[in-house]
N, C-alpha and C positions, 0 to 999 in steps of 0.2 A: 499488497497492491492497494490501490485506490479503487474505490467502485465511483458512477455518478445514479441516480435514478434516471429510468427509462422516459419519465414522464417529469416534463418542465411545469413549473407552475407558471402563472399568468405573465410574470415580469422577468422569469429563468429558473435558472437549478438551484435544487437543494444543494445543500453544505455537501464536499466530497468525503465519502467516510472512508475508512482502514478495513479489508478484507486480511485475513491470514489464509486463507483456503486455494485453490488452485484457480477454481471457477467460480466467478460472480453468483450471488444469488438469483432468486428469478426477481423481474423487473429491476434489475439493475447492469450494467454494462460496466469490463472492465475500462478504467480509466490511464491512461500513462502518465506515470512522473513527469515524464518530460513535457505537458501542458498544464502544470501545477500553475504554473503562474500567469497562465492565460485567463483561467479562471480565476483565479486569486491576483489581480493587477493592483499592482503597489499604489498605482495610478488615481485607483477610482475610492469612491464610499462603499461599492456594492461589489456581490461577485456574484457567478454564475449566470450573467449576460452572455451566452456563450450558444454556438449552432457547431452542430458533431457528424462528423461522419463517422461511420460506423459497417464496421467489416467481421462477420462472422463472430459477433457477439465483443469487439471490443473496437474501443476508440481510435481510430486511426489519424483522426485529422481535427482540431478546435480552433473554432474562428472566434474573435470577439465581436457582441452584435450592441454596434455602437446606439445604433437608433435606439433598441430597447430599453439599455442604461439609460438614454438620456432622457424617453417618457417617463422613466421609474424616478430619476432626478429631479423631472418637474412638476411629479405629482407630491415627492419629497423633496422640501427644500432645505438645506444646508442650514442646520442654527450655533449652535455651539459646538464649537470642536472636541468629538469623546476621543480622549488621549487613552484612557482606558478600554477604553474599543480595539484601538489601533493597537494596543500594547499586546493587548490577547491576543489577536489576529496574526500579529510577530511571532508571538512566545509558541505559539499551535502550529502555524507552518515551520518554526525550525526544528521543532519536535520531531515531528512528521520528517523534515530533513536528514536529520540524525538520527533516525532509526535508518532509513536508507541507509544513510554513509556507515551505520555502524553492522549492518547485515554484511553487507558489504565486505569488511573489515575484520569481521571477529566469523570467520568459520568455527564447523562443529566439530571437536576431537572425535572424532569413534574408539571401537572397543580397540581396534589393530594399531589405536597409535596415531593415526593419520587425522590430516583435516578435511574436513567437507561443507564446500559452498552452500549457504544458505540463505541465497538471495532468492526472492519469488521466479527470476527466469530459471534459474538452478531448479527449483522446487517444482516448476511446471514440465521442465523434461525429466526430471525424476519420477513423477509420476507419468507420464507416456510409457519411460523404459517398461515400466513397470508393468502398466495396461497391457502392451504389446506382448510383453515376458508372460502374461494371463493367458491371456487368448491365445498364443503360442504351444503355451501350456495343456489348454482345454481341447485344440482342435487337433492337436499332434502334429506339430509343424514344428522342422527344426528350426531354436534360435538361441543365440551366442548371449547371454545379457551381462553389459560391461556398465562399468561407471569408471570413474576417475575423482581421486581424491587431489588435494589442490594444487596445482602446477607440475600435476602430473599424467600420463600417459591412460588410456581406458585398460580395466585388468576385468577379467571373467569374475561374476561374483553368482551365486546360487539367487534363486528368487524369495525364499525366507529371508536369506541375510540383508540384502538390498531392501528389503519390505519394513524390516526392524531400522535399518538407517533413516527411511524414511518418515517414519513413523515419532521416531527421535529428532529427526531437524524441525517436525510437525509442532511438536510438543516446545520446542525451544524457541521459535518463529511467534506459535501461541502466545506463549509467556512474556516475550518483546510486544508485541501489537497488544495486549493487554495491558501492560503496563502503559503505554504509550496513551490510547484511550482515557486510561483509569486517568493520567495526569491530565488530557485535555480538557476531561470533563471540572479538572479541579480549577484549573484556568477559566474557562469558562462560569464560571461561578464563583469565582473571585471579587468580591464586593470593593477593596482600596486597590493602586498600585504596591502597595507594601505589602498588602495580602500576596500579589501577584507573583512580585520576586520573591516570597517566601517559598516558591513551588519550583523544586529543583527534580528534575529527569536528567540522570545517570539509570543509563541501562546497565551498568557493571553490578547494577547491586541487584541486578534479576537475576533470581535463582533456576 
């Protein structure tokens, strides 16, 4: 998932970063994909001009907040065009893209043979089943705990075994959003454009 921080600075938000865990850190809000580009507008020089509502610790709603960009515009004025600026800013959001599209796409085999969704909303009712199956557990209350492996039907699974699945898409999820980062940062610190497209992100080759 995307986090933003809680707290804007003077002219807007910090840069959105890459969470792999269920639940945002403290002072930070989860962010959704689906206003990636509000923040990030192909449009402008700057990002994170942006006003949020916010519902039980996650983003529900981004506006763009023109006024602001455009005081930040006139305290900064436009001098030569950094082509290399712009190239990173591409290279980092479709990164960031295609880990989406490739969570998406590449479910987790388990031990039974089967595949298992590994996408953050997959990841966030997995862990609930799981909580619930706890506390169920704890206070002696009956409860059924089911999952469903992919395009298929919920089947009864024991709370160990569900617990090691999840702990496995955890570790695999990990290892995607790390790598993903690890290349950001390389992009980002890429001194030529030649340096730039030297930095290839294929998530196949994460172990």
């Amino acid at each position: 998932m995307y986090i933003i921080s809680k707290t804007p600075s003077e002219f807007g938000y910090p840069a959105l970063q890459t969470w792999s865990s269920v639940n945002p850190p403290a002072g930070y809000y989860e962010y959704p994909a689906a206003f990636y580009s509000v923040f990030y507008p192909s449009d402008k020089r700057a990002a994170g001009f942006v006003t949020l509502t916010v519902d039980n610790g996650k983003v529900v709603n981004v506006e763009w907040d023109e006024e602001a960009y455009q005081k930040w515009a006139e305290e900064n004025p436009e001098t030569e065009p950094d082509t290399l600026t712009a190239s990173k800013i591409a290279r980092i959001q479709q990164s960031k893209t295609d880990l989406a599209e490739y969570l998406a796409t590449h479910p987790l085999q388990w031990m039974d043979g089967n595949y298992y969704s590994i996408t953050a909303e997959k990841q966030a009712q997995l862990t609930s089943k799981i909580m619930a199956a706890t506390m169920a557990a704890q206070t002696s209350i009956p409860y059924t705990l089911t999952w469903n492996s992919t395009g298929e039907v919920c089947k009864e699974w024991s709370l160990s075994d569900l617990s090691a699945l999840a702990f496995a898409i955890d570790k695999r999820v990990t290892a995607l959003v790390s790598y993903q980062q690890t290349q950001e940062v390389a992009m980002r610190n890429a001194e030529t454009q030649y340096e730039l497209d030297g930095i290839v992100v294929d998530y196949d080759t994460v172990q």
